[in-house]
Steps between C-alpha positions, in 0.01 A plus 500: 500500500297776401508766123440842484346765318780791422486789443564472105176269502693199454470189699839388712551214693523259613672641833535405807363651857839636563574631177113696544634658834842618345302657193284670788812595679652647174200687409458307156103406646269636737197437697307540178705204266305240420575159567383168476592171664580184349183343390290762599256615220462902626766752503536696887672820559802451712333648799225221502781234593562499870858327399604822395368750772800563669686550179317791374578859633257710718374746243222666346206348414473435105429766265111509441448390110868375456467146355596253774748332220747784430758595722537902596807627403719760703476880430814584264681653686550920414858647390538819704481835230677686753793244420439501126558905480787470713656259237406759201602782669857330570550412165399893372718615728839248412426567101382871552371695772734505797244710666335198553686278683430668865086419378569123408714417849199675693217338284718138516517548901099599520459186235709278778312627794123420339615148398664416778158631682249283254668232402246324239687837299818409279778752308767493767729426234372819317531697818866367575612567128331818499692650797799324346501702183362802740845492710727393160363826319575693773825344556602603111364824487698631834810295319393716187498830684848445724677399181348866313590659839872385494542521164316821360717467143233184452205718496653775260596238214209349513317844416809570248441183352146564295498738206381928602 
């Protein structure tokens, strides 16, 4: 049975070999956890056991002047801004601006391409609405146009309809 030293500073355990190894396996420790056996007195990093030396992944050494007790955590991972502006530029163009619906389909496909390229980026769900509301805009505004082209009364009661 062994306890450990988390990452929050608290003290866990106890827990058993195999439990240590699925932790490892899940990424919850790393080389660099410290642990202590029952009845021991001192605490060990996990890569001082040889009972876990298979267990632990083939990786970097540890970072110089990280505390051997606290667990590195994974970069965040980066929403793509080609994505985001995609998005914005969809909605502009649904409530407003027509004109740009052709720039949020291209930006949303150049957002799709760079993700799918990297893919610690997220916002595919921007890019995907943002060509969404690209095509949609589009969509209405050639609607708008064959309905003012087939029926040109529209246009001149509309003008007739506001005050000289």
């Amino acid at each position: 049975m062994y306890k450990i030293i988390g990452a929050d500073q608290k003290e866990y355990g106890p827990v058993t070999a195999d439990q240590l190894r699925q932790w490892i396996s899940e990424g919850r420790i790393n080389a660099n956890t410290k642990v202590k056996t029952e009845g021991a007195e001192a605490w060990k990093s996990v890569s001082e056991l040889p009972d876990f030396a298979a267990a632990l992944p083939a990786g970097a050494p540890p970072v110089p002047g990280t505390p051997a007790h606290i667990a590195m955590a994974p970069a965040a991972a980066k929403s793509n801004q080609t994505a985001l502006w995609a998005m914005i530029t969809g909605i502009l163009s649904l409530l407003c601006c027509q004109v740009l619906g052709p720039l949020s389909i291209v930006l949303g496909t150049v957002a799709l391409s760079q993700i799918k390229k990297n893919p610690q980026q997220t916002g595919s769900g921007f890019a995907i609405t943002g060509i969404v509301l690209g095509i949609l805009s589009l969509i209405l505004a050639f609607i708008g146009i064959a309905i003012l082209i087939a029926f040109p009364q529209y246009l001149t009661n509309f003008q007739n309809s506001f005050p000289q």
